[in-house]
C-alpha positions as CSV (number, residue, x, y, z in Angstrom):
1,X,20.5,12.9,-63.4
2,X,21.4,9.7,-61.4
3,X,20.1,8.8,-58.0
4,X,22.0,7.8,-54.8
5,X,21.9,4.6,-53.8
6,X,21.6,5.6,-50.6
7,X,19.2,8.4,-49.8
8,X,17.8,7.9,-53.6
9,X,17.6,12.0,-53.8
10,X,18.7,12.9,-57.8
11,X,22.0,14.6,-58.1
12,X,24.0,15.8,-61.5
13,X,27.0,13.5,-62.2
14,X,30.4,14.9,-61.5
15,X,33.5,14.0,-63.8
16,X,35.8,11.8,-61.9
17,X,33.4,10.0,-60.0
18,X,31.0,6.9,-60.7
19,X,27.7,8.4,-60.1
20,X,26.4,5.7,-57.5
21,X,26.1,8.5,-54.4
22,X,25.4,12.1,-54.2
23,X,28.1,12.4,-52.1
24,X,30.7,11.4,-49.8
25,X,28.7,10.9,-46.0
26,X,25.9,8.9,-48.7
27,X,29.3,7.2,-49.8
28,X,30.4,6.0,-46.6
29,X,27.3,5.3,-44.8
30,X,26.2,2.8,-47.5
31,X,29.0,1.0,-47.9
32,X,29.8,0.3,-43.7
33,X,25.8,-1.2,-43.7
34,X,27.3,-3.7,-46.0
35,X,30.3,-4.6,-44.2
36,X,28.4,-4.3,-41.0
37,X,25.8,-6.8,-42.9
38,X,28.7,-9.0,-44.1
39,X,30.8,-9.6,-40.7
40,X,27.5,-10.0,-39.1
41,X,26.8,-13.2,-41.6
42,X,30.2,-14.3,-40.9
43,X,29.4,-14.1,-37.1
44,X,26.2,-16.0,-37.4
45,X,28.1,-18.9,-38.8
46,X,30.4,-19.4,-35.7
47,X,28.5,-17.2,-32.8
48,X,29.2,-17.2,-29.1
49,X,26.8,-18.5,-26.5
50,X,25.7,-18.6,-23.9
51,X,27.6,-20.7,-21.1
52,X,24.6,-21.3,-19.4
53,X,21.7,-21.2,-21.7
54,X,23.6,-21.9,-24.7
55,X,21.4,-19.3,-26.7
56,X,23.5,-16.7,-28.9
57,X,25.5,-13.8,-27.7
58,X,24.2,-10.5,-29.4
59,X,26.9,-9.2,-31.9
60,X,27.3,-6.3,-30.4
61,X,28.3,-7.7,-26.5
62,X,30.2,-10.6,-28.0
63,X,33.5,-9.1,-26.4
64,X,32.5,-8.4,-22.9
65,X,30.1,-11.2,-22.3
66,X,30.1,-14.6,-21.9
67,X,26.4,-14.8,-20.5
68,X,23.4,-13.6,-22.2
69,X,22.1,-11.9,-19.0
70,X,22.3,-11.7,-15.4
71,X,19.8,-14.1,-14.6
72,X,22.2,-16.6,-16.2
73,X,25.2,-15.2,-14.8
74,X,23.6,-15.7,-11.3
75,X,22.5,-19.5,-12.0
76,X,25.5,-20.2,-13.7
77,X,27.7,-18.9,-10.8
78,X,25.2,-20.1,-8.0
79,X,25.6,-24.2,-9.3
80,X,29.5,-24.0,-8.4
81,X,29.3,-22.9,-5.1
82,X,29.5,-24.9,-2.2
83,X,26.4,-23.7,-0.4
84,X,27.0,-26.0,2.6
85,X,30.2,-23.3,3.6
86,X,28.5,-20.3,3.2
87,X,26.4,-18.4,5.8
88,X,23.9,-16.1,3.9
89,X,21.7,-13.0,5.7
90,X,22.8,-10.7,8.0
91,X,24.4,-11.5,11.6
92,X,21.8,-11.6,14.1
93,X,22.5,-8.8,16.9
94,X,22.0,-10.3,20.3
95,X,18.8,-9.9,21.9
96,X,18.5,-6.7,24.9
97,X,17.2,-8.6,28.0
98,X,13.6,-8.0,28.7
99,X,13.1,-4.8,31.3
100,X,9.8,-4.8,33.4
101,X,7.2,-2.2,32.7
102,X,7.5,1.0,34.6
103,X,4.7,2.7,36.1
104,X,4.5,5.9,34.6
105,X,4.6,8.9,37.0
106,X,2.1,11.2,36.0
107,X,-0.1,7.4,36.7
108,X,-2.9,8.2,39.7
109,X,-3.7,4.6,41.5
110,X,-6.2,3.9,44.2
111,X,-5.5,3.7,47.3
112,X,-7.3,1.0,48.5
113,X,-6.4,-2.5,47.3
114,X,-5.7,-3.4,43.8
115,X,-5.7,-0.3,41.9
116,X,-6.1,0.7,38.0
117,X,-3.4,3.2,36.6
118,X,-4.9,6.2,34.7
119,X,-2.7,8.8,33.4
120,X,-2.7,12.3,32.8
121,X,-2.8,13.3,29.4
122,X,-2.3,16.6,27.8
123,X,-4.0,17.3,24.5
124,X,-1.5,18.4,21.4
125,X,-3.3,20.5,19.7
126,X,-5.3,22.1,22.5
127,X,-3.2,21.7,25.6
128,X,-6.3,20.1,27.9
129,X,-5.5,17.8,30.3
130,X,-7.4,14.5,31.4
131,X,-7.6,11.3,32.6
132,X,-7.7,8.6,30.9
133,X,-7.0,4.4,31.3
134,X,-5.0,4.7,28.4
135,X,-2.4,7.1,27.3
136,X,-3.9,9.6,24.3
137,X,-2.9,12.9,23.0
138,X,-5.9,14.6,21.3
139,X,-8.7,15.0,23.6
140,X,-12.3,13.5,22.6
141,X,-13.9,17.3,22.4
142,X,-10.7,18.5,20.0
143,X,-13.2,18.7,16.0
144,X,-11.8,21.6,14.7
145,X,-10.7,20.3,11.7
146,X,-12.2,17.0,9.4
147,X,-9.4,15.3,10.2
148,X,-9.6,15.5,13.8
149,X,-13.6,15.2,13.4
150,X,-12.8,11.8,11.4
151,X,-10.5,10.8,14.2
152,X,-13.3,10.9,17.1
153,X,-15.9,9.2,14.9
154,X,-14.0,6.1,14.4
155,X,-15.6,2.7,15.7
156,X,-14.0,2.1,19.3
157,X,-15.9,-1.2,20.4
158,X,-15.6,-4.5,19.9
159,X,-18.1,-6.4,17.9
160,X,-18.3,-9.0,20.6
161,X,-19.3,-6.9,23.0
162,X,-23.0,-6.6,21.0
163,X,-22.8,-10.3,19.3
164,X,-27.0,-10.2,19.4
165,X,-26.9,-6.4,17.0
166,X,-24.3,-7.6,14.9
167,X,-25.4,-11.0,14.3
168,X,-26.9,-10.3,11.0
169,X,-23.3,-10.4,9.6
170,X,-21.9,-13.3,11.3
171,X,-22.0,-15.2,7.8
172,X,-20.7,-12.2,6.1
173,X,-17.7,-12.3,8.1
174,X,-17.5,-16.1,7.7
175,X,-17.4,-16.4,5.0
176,X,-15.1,-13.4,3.7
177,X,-13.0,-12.3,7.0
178,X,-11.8,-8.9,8.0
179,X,-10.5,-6.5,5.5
180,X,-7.0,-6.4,5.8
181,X,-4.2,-4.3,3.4
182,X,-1.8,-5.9,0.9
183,X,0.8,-5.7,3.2
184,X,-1.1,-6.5,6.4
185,X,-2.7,-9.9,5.6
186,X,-3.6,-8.8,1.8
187,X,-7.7,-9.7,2.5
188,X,-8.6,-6.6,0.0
189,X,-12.3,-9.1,-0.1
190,X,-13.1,-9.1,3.1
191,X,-15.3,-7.1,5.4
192,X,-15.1,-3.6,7.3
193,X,-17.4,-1.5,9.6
194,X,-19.5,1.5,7.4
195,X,-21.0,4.4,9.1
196,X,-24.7,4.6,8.0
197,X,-25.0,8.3,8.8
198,X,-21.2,9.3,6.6
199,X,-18.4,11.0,8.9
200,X,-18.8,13.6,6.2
201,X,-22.2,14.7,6.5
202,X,-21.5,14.6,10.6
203,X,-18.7,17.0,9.9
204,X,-21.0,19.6,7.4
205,X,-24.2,19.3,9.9
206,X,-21.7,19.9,13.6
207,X,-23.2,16.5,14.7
208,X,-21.7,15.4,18.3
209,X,-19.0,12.8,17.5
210,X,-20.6,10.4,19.6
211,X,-23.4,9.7,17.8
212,X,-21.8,9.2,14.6
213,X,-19.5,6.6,16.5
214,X,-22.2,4.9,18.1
215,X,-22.7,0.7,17.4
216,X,-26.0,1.7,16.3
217,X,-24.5,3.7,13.4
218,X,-22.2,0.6,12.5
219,X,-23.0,-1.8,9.5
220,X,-20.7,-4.5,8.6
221,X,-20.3,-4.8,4.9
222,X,-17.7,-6.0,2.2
223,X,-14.8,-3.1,2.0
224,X,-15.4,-2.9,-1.6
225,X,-19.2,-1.7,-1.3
226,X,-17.7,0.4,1.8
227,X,-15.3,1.8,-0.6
228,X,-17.8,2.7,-3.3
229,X,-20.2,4.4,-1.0
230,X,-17.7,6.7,-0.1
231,X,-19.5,10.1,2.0
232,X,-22.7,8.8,1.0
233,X,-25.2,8.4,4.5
234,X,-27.2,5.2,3.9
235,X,-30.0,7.3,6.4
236,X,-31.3,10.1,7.5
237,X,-30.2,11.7,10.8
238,X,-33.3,11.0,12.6
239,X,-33.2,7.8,11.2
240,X,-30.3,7.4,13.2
241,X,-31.8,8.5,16.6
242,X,-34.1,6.0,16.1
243,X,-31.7,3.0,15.8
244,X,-29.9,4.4,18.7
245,X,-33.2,4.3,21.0
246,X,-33.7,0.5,20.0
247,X,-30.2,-0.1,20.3
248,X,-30.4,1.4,23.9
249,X,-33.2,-0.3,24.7
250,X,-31.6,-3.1,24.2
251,X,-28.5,-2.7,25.6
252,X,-30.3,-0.1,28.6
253,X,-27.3,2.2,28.2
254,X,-23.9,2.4,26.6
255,X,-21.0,1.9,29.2
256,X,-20.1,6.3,28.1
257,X,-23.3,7.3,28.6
258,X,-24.0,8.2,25.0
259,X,-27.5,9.5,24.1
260,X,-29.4,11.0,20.9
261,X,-29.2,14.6,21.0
């Protein structure tokens, strides 16, 4: 019994033949790896290169290359050009002149002396029309769904507009900033506004909107610990109604008229 040289299995010797494989694909694939071996030595000793880097040309892209990758290629080809000739980026389209604002018609001024435009708005999903300074198209009452819910409990005010509430965080702020997205400033460290009482447990308990919007429901804190609370409430409901009677204290009343329920 012999073995193959190349897959080393045991075979019988057949008359004729010198006994080194077991048979002819065993044959043929060992002795193209030794070729394959020998031209690759005898490439090695006078390779191609690189005509940028000057580093060696893989064996097997020796023919169609002459870099050993694009980035070459590109710095290669980049050095010989006359940059001071060529024009790079898109051609700028010309600039539309600048129209006036319109007053929109469904817009209801006052009649007497300078007037504020309101417009008429007509809910999307509910089809209720309203006034409003501002053009809007879900109406404040429209909670039929979390998402809408969510909507009406965001934080409408500005922080400057309480300065003596929020003043607890004016180091906070600082000293980190505002919370902004990768692509919108890319301040994932800095701060955001938190609802104590969660929009979550608002939405499971019916709770009016208004209360889960309130300033007195706001707490400034860095995004991440915003993030990791995430539907927890930091208090209790009644808890809540009693920040909003100190706030309103303070404040007498909030410009909408919101109260505790």
């Amino acid at each position: 019994m012999n073995a193959c040289q190349h897959c080393t299995s045991l075979f019988t010797l057949t008359p004729g033949t010198y006994g080194k494989f077991c048979s002819i694909p065993c044959s043929s694939k060992f002795n193209n790896k030794i070729k394959r071996q020998k031209t690759l030595e005898k490439y090695l000793l006078d390779p191609k290169v690189c005509k940028n880097c000057n580093l060696i040309i893989q064996y097997s892209q020796r023919k169609s290359n002459i870099f050993c990758s694009r980035s070459c290629a590109a710095t290669f080809n980049n050095s010989r050009k006359d940059w001071a000739n060529i024009k790079t980026g898109p051609i700028p389209k010309p600039k539309a002149p600048k129209l006036k604002r319109k007053v929109r018609t469904n817009s209801i001024p006052n009649a007497d002396g300078p007037h504020t435009v309101i417009y008429l708005c007509i809910c999307k999903f509910t089809g209720k029309q309203w006034y409003s300074p501002t053009v809007k198209t879900i109406h404040p009452s429209t909670i039929s769904t979390k998402k809408l819910y969510s909507y009406q409990c965001r934080f409408t005010f500005g922080i400057n507009t309480y300065l003596e509430w929020f003043a607890y965080a004016s180091d906070l702020i600082n000293a980190y900033g505002w919370y902004s997205a990768s692509n919108r400033g890319n301040n994932l460290s800095g701060c955001s506004r938190d609802h104590l009482y969660s929009v979550s447990d608002g939405y499971k308990n019916n709770i009016d909107p208004k209360i889960i919007s309130h300033p007195a429901n706001c707490e400034i804190v860095p995004h991440r610990k915003n993030q990791n609370k995430h539907k927890t409430s930091s208090i209790t409901l009644d808890e809540l109604k009693d920040i909003i009677k100190k706030f309103n204290q303070l404040y007498l009343e909030m410009p909408d008229g919101v109260e505790p329920s």
